[in-house]
C-alpha positions in Angstrom: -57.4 -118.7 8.3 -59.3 -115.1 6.8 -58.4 -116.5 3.7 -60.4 -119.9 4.6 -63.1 -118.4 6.3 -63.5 -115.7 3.3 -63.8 -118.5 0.9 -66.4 -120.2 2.5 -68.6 -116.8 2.8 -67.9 -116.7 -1.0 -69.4 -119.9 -1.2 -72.6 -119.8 1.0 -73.3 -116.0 -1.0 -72.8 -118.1 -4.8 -75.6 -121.1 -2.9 -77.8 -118.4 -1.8 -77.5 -116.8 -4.7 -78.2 -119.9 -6.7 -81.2 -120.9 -4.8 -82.9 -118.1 -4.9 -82.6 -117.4 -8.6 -83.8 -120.7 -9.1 -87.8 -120.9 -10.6 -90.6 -121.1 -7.9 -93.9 -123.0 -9.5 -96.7 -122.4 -7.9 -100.2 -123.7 -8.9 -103.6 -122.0 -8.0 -107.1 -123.3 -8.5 -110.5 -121.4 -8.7 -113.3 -119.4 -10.2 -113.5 -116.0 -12.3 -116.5 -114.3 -11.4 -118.0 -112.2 -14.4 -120.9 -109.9 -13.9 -121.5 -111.3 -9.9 -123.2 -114.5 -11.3 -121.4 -116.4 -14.0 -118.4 -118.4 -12.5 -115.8 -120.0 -14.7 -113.3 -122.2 -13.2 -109.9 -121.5 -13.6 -106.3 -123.1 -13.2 -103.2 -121.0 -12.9 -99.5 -121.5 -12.4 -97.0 -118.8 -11.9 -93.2 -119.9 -12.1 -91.3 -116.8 -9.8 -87.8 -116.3 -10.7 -86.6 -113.3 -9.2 -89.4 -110.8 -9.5 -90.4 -112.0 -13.0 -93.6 -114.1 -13.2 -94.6 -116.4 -15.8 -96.3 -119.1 -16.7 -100.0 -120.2 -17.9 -103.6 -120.0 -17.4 -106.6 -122.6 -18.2 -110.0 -120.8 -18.6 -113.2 -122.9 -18.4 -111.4 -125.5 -16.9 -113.5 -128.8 -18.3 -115.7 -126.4 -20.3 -117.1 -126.1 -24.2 -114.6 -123.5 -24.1 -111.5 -124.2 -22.3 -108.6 -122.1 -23.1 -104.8 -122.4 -22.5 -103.1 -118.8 -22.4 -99.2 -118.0 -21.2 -98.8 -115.7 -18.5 -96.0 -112.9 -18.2 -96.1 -110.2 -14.9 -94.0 -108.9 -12.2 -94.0 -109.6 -8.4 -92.8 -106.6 -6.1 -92.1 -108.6 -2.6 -91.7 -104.7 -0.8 -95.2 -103.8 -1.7 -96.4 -107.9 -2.1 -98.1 -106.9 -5.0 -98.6 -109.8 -7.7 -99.1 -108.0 -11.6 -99.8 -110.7 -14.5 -101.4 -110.3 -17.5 -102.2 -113.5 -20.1 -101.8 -113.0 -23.7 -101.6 -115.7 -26.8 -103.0 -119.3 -27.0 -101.5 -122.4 -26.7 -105.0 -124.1 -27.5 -108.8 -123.7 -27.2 -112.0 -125.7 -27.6 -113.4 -122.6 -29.2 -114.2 -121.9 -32.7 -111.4 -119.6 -33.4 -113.1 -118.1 -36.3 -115.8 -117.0 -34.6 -114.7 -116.3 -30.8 -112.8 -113.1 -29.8 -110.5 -114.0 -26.4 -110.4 -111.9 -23.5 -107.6 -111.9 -21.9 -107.1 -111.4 -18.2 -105.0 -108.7 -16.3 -104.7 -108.8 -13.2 -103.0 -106.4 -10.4 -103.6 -107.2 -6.4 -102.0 -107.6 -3.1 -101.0 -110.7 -1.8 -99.3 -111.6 1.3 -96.0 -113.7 0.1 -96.5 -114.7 -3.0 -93.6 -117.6 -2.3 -96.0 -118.6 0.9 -99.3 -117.7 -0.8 -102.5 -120.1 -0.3 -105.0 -117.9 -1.9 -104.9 -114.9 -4.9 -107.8 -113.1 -4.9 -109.1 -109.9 -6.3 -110.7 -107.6 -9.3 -109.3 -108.2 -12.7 -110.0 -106.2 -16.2 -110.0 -108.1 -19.9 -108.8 -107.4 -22.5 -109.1 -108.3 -26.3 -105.9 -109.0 -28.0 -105.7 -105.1 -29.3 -106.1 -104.1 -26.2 -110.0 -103.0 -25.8 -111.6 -103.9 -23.2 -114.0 -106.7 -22.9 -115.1 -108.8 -19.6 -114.2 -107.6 -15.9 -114.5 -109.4 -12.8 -113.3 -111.3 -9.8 -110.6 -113.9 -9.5 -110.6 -116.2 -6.3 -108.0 -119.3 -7.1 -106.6 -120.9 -3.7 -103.1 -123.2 -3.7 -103.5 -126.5 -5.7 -101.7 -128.2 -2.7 -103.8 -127.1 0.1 -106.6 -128.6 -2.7 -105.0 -131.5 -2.9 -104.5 -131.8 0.7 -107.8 -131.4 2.2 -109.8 -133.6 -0.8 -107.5 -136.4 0.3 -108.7 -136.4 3.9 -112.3 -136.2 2.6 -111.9 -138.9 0.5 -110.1 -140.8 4.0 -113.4 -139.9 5.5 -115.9 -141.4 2.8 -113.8 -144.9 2.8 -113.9 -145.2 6.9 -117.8 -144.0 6.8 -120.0 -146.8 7.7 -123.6 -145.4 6.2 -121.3 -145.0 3.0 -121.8 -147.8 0.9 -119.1 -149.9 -1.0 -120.4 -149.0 -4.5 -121.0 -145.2 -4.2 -117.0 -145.5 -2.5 -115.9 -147.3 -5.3 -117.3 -144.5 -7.5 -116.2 -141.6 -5.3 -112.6 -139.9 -5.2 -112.2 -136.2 -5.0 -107.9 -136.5 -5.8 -108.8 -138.3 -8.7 -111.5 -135.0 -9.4 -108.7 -132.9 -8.8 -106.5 -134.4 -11.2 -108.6 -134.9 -14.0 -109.3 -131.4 -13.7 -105.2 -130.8 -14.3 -105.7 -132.7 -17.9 -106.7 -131.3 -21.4 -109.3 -134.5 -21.4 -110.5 -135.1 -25.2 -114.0 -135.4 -25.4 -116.2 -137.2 -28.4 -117.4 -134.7 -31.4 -115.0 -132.1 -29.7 -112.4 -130.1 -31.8 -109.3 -129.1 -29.8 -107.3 -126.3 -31.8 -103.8 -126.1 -31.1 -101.2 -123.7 -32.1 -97.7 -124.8 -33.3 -94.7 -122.9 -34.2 -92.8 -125.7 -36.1 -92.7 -127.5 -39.4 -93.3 -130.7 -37.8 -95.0 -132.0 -34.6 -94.0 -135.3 -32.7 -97.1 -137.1 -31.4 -96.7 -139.7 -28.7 -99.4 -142.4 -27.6 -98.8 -144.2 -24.3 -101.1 -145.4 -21.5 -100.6 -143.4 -18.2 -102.3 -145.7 -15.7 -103.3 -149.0 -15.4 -102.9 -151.4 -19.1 -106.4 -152.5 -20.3 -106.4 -152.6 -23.7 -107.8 -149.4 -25.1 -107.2 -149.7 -29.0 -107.2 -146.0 -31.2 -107.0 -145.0 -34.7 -105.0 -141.7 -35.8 -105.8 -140.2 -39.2 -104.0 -137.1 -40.1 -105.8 -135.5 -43.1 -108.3 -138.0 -43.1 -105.0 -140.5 -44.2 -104.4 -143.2 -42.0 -101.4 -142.8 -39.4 -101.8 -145.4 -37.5 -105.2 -148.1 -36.9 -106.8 -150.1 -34.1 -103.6 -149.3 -32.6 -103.2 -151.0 -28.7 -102.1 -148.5 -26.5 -99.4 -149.6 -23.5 -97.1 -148.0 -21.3 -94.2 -148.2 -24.2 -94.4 -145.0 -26.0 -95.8 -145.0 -29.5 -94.0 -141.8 -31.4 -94.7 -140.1 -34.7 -93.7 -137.1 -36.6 -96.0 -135.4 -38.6 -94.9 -132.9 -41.4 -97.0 -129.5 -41.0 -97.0 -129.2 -45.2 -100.4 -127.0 -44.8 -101.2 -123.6 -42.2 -104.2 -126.1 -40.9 -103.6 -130.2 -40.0 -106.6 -131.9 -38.7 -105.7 -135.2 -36.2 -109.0 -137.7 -35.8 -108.7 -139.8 -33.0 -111.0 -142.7 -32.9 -111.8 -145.1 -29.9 -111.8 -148.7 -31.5 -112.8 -150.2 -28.4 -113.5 -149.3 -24.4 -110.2 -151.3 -22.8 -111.5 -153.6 -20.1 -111.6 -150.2 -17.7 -114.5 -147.8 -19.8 -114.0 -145.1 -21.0 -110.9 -145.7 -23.4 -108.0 -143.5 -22.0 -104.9 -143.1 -24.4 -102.3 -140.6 -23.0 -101.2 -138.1 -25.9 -98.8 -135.6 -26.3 -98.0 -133.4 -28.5 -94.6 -131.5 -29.0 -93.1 -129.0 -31.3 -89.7 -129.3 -29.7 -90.0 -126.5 -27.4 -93.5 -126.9 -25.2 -95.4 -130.6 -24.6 -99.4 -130.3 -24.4 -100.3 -133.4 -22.4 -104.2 -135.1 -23.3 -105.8 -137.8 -22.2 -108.8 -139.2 -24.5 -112.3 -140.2 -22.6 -114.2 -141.8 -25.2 -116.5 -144.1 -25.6 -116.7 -147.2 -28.8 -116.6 -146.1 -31.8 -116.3 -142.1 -30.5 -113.7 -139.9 -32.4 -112.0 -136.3 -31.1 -110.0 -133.9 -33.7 -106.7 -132.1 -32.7 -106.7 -129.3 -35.6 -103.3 -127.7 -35.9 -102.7 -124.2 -36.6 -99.1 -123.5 -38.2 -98.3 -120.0 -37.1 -94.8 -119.4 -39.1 -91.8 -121.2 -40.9 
């Protein structure tokens, strides 16, 4: 019977164990104040395991210079104090020969970080050597909570009366929110993306409803694939990174029978997927320029 009953204690300790090793995501959403009056939206996710933190950041969320960094820091539950620093790109809208990144660190007290709503607090830059560059304020609140309140204003809007049908056809503040969680390809933009691979697989699909949206992919300027229809079965190609710098032109061929056209694309280098989504009008083109770092 002790040996029963010791068994099972064994037990519960591994699953308690095991759960609580396991990664915790959470995913924040907010501004960075710089100097008091510019505000920069900003997306951040922090996966907990332990008292590790890591994950990634999105700068100028939506913005001419939107910015994916990773995230590496430390959370000390006896003090609750969060610690997280970005460093490195995974891809920018900048010109990356002519803009210098600031990376944030930040260092503040937060209640639970597990049970956390809102991180706010002061925060330092710093270049990629280290000097320092912007400070300021970041104020991001739980993606859920977000989530959770748009969706009763957007309740409210549909039931309002003195609303009317074609302003609530227009209006959805989840759908806002979401966008807002995509790299969304915009017309005469240049996305650069950094890859550490000899190849990268790219994969066209259509994510929501099927309407027809027809692209183009040149690679190189040299034809990959044209007037390509895009549907829910995934198109996949693998594309040979012979050169330090690939350019990808996307071209809209048409506007589906939803405007604008919307093809789902991914790109992968067999260890991290960046996930896009094109909002282009006829005739409309995007670039995806690849940066080879090694190999």
């Amino acid at each position: 019977m002790y040996k029963s009953r010791n068994t099972l204690l064994t037990l519960f300790i591994l699953l308690w164990t095991v759960t609580h090793l396991e990664a915790q995501k959470h995913e924040f959403l907010g501004v960075l104040t710089l100097k008091d009056t510019v505000h920069v939206a900003y997306r951040l996710q922090l996966e907990l395991k332990g008292e590790k933190v890591s994950g990634f950041s999105v700068t100028d969320l939506g913005g001419a210079h939107e910015t994916k960094s990773y995230v590496t820091g430390d959370y000390y539950p006896e003090t609750n104090t969060l610690k997280f620093q970005e460093y490195g790109i995974e891809y920018t809208k900048s010109d990356v020969d002519t803009y210098d990144f600031c990376f944030v660190h930040f260092s503040g007290k937060v209640s639970s970080l597990p049970k956390e709503n809102i991180i706010q607090g002061q925060f330092v830059g710093r270049y990629d050597d280290g000097f320092a560059c912007l400070d300021g304020e970041l104020n991001v609140k739980s993606i859920a909570k977000i989530y959770n309140k748009a969706k009763r204003i957007d309740k409210k809007i549909q039931k309002a009366k003195v609303v009317p049908d074609s302003i609530k056809a227009k209006t959805s503040m989840t759908k806002t929110i979401e966008e807002r969680r995509l790299n969304m390809l915009k017309a005469n933009e240049k996305t650069s993306i950094f890859i550490n691979a000899n190849n990268l697989h790219l994969t066209i699909f259509d994510a929501g409803k099927i309407d027809g949206d027809v692209i183009s992919v040149y690679v190189n300027n040299e034809p990959l694939v044209v007037k390509h229809v895009v549907g829910k079965k995934k198109r996949i190609f693998t594309i040979p990174l012979k050169d330090k710098v690939t350019t990808l032109r996307v071209v809209a061929e048409n506007e589906g029978e939803i405007v604008p056209n919307t093809a789902k694309i991914e790109i992968s280098d067999g260890f991290k997927k960046i996930e896009m989504l094109s909002n282009l009008k006829k005739g409309e083109t995007t670039q995806l320029v690849i940066h080879k770092l090694y190999k």
